[in-house]
C-alpha positions as CSV (number, residue, x, y, z in Angstrom):
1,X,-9.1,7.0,33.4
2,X,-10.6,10.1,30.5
3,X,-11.1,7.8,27.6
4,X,-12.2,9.9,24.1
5,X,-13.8,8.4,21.4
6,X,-12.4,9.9,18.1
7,X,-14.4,9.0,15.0
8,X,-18.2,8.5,15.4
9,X,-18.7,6.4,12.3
10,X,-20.1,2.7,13.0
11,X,-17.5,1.4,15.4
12,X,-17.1,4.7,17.6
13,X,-20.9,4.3,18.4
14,X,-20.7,0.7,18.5
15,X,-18.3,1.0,21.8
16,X,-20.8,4.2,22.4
17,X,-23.3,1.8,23.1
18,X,-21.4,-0.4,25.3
19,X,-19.7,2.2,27.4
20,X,-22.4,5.0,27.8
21,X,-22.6,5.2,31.3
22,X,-19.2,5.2,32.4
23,X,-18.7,9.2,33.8
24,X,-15.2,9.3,31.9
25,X,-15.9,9.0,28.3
26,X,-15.8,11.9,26.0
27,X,-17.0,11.8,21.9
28,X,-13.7,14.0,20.9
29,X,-13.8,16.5,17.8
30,X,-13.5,20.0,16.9
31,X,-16.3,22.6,17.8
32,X,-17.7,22.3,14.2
33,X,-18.2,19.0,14.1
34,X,-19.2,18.9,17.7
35,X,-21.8,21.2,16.2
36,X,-22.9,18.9,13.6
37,X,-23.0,16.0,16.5
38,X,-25.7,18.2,18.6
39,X,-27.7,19.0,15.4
40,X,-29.2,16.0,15.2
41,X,-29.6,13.5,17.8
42,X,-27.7,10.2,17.7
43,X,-29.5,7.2,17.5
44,X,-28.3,3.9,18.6
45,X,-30.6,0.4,18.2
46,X,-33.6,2.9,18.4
47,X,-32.6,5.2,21.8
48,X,-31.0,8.8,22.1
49,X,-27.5,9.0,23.5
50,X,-26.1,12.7,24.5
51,X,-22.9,11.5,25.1
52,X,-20.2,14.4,26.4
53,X,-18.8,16.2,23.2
54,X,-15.7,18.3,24.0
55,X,-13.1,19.9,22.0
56,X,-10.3,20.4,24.0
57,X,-8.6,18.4,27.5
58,X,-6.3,15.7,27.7
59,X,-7.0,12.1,27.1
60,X,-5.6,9.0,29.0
61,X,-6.7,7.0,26.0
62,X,-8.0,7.4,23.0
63,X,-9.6,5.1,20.5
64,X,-9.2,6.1,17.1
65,X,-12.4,4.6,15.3
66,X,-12.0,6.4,11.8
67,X,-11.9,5.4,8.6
68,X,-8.6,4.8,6.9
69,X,-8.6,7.9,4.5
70,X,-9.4,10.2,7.3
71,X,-6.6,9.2,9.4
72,X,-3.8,11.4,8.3
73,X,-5.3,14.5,7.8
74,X,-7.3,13.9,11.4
75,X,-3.7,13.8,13.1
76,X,-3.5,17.6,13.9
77,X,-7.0,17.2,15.6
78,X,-6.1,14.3,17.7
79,X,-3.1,15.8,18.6
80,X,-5.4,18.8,20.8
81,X,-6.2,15.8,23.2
82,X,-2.7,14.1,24.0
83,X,0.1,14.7,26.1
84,X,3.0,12.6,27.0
85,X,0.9,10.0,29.1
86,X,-1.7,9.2,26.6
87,X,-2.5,5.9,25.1
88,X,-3.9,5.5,21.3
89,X,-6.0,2.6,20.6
90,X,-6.7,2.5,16.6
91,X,-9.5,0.8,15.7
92,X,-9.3,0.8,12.2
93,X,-9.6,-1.7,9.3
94,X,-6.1,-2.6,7.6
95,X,-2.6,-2.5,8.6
96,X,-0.9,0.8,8.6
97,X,-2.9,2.9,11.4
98,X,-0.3,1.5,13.9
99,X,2.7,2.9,12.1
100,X,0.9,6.0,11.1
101,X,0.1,6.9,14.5
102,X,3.3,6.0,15.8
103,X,5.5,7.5,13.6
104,X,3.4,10.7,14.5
105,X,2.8,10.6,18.2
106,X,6.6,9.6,18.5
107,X,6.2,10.0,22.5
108,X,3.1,8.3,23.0
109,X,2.4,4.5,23.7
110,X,0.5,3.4,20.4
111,X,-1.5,-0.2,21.1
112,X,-2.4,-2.7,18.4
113,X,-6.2,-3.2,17.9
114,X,-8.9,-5.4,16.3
115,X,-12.5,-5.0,16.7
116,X,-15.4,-7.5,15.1
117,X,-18.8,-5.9,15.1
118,X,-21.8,-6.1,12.8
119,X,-22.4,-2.3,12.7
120,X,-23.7,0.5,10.4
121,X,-24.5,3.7,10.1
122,X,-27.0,5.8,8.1
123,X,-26.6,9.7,9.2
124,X,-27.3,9.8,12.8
125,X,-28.9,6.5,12.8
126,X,-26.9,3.2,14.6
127,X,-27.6,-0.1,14.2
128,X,-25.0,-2.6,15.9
129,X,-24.3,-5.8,17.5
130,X,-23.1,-6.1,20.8
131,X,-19.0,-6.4,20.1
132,X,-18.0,-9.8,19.8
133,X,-14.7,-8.9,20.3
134,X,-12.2,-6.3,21.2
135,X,-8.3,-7.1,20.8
136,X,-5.7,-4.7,21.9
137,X,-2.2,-4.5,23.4
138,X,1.4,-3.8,23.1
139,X,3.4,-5.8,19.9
140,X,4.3,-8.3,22.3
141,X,2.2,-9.0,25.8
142,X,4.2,-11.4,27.5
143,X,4.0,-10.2,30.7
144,X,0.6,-8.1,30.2
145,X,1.6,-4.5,31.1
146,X,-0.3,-2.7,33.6
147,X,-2.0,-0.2,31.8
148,X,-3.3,-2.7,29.4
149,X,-4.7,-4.4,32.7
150,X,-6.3,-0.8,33.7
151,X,-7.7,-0.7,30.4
152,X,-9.2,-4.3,30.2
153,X,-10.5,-3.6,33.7
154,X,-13.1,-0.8,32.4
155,X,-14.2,-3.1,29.4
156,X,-14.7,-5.8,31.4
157,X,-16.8,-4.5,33.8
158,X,-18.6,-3.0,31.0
159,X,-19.0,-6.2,29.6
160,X,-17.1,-5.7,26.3
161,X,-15.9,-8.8,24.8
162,X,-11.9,-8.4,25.1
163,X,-8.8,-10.2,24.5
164,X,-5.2,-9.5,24.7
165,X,-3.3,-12.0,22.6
166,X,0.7,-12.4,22.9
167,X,1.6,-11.0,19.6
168,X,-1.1,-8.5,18.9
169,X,0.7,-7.4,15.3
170,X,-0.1,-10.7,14.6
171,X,-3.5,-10.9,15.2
172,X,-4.3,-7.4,13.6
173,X,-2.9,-9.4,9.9
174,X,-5.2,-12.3,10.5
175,X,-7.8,-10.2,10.3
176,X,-6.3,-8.5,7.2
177,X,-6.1,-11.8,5.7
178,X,-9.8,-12.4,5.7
179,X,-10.6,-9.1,5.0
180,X,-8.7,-9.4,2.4
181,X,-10.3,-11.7,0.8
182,X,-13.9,-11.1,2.0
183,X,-14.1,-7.0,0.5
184,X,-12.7,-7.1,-2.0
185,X,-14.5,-10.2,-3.6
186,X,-17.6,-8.9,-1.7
187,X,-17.1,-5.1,-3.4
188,X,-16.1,-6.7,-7.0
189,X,-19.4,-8.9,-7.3
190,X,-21.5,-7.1,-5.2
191,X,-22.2,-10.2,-3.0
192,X,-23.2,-11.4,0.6
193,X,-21.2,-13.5,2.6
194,X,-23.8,-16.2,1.8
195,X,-23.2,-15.5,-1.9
196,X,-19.2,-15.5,-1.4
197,X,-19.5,-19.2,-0.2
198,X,-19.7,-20.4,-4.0
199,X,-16.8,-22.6,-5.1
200,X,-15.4,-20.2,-7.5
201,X,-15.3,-17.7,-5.0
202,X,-14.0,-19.6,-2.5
203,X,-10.9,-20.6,-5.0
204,X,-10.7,-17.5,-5.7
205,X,-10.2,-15.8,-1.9
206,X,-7.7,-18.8,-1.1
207,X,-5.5,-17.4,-3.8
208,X,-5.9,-14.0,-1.9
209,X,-5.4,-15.4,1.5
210,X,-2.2,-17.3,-0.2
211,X,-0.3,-14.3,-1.2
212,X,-0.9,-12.1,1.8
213,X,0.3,-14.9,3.6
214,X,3.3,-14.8,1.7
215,X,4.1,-11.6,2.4
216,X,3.8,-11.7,6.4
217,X,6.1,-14.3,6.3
218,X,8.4,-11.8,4.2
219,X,7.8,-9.3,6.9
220,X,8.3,-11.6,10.0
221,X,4.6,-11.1,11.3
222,X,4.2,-14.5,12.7
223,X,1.4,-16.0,10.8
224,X,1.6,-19.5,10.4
225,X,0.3,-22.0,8.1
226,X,-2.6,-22.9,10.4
227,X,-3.4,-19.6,10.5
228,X,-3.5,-19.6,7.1
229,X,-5.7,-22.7,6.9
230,X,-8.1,-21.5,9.5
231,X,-8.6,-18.3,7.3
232,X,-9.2,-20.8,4.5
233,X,-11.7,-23.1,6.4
234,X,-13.6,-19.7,7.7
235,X,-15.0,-19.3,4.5
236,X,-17.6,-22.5,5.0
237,X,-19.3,-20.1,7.8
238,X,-20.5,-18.0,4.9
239,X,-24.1,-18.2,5.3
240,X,-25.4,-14.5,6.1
241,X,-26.8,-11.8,4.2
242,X,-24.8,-9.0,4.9
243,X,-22.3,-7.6,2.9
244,X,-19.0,-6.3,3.7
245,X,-18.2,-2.3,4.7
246,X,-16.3,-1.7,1.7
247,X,-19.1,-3.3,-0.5
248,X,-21.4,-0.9,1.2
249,X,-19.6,2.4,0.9
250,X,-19.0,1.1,-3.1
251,X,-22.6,0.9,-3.7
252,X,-24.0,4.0,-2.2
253,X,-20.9,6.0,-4.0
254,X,-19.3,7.2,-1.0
255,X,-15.7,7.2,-0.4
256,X,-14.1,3.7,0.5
257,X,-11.0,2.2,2.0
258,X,-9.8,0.1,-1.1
259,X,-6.4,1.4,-0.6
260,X,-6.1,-0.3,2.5
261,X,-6.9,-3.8,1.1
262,X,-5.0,-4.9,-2.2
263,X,-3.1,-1.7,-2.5
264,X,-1.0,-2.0,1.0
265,X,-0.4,-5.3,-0.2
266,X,1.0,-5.0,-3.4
267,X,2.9,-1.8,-2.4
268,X,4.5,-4.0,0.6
269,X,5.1,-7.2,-1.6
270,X,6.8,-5.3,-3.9
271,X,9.5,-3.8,-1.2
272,X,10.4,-7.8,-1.2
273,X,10.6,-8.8,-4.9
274,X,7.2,-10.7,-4.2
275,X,4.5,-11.5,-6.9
276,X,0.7,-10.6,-6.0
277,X,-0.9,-11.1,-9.1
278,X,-4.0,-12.0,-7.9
279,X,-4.4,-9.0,-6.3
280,X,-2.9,-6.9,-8.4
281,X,-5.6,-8.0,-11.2
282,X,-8.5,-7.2,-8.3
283,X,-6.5,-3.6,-7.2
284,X,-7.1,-3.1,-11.3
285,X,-10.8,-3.7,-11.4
286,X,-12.0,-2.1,-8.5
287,X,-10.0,0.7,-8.9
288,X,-10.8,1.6,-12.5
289,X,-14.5,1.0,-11.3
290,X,-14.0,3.4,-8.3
291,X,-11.8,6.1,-10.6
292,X,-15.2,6.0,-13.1
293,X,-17.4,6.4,-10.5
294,X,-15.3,9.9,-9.5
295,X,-15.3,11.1,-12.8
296,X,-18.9,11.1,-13.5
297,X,-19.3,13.0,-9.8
298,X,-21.0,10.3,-8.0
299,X,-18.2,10.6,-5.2
């Protein structure tokens, strides 16, 4: 199976480093940015990977590691590497990558897909965890599908943590739901996780938690009130350092994925005549901060 890597940010290099020896994997990209690749080497938890760049050939699967805002405009690129028999795995924080990509590659099988990693990137420098886990599959996987059998196959016996859940829709939202909370309170206050375990914090996220909860249930997404409540009780496991993606990309005044946090929501809620004001307030404040930023050139 040819599987291409599109996006070398954080996560791309994150599965990188887990799947750098099998002979079919292919970084994917135009020739100018394969250019930009080669000019510096990549490093990933302190060694050199020359992984195979290549600008043109069909893919059997490709996981689309981007960020949100390049996903879109990126579509014409991906397009070079598909034909009719191609699988997309998206890989991207948020919601709508799914439908994007499906409403574009109308032919193609478009999976659902979740990975948690503690990763980052600074230029050509890596630093990740090993993947605690990957989640992918069809909507509904009940009976598991043979490709997505292939497909576990090679990340299992490259020891990638994987699962493929029954309703996969459903378990790309749950992560939403914490993320939901987690960035944008993390981004606002400029805090850790450890610092996001204060009371009013914590009041604050389960008011966040409560209304996209709301909204899946508008939507049919089969989140349940113990899913709810376990994204609630997550929040006592706050005890880390680190900060959230979208915290870091606000602070070093690079461009962010806010859009896909409190703005999906509010824009979906609205479709059903729901209230979000709790996250229409945070959509408010972080964006006027981001929108300030811009117009003094920082971004």
């Amino acid at each position: 199976m040819k599987i291409g890597i599109f996006g070398m940010g954080a996560v791309g290099a994150s599965i990188l480093n887990e799947m750098g020896e099998y002979d079919n994997l292919y970084i994917l990209a135009n020739e100018e940015r394969i250019n930009k690749y080669k000019s510096t080497k990549l490093i990933i938890n302190d060694k050199e990977f020359s992984p195979k760049y290549i600008s043109k050939g069909k893919m059997d699967l490709i996981i689309v590691c981007l960020k949100n805002y390049h996903l879109e405009k990126s579509l014409s690129d991906i397009e070079k590497f598909v034909d009719d028999n191609t699988i997309i795995l998206p890989l991207l924080n948020g919601i709508m990558a799914h439908d994007i990509l499906s409403n574009y590659f109308k032919a193609n099988r478009v999976l659902y897909g979740v990975i948690n990693v503690e990763a980052n990137k600074i230029n050509n420098i890596v630093k990740t965890s090993k993947i605690i886990n990957l989640q992918f599959g069809y909507e509904y996987n009940n009976p598991i599908k043979p490709e997505i059998l292939a497909i576990k196959e090679i990340f299992d016996k490259y020891n990638i943590r994987n699962n493929i859940y029954e309703n996969m829709k459903r378990r790309v939202w749950l992560k939403w739901m914490l993320n939901m909370g987690i960035n944008q309170i993390s981004a606002l206050c400029n805090a850790t996780y450890k610092d996001m375990s204060h009371p009013l914090l914590k009041e604050l996220m389960t008011d966040i938690y409560k209304e996209v909860y709301t909204v899946s249930v508008a939507y049919n997404i089969g989140l349940t009130e113990d899913d709810l409540n376990e994204t609630i009780k997550s929040m006592d496991k706050f005890k880390s350092n680190r900060v959230t993606s979208l915290t870091i990309d606000f602070y070093n005044n690079e461009q962010n994925e806010l859009d896909s946090f409190s703005k999906t929501l509010i824009d979906l809620a609205k479709e059903k005549n729901i209230a979000t004001p709790i996250n229409e307030i945070l959509y408010k404040l972080l964006k006027s901060l981001d929108d300030n930023k811009r117009q003094k050139g920082l971004i």
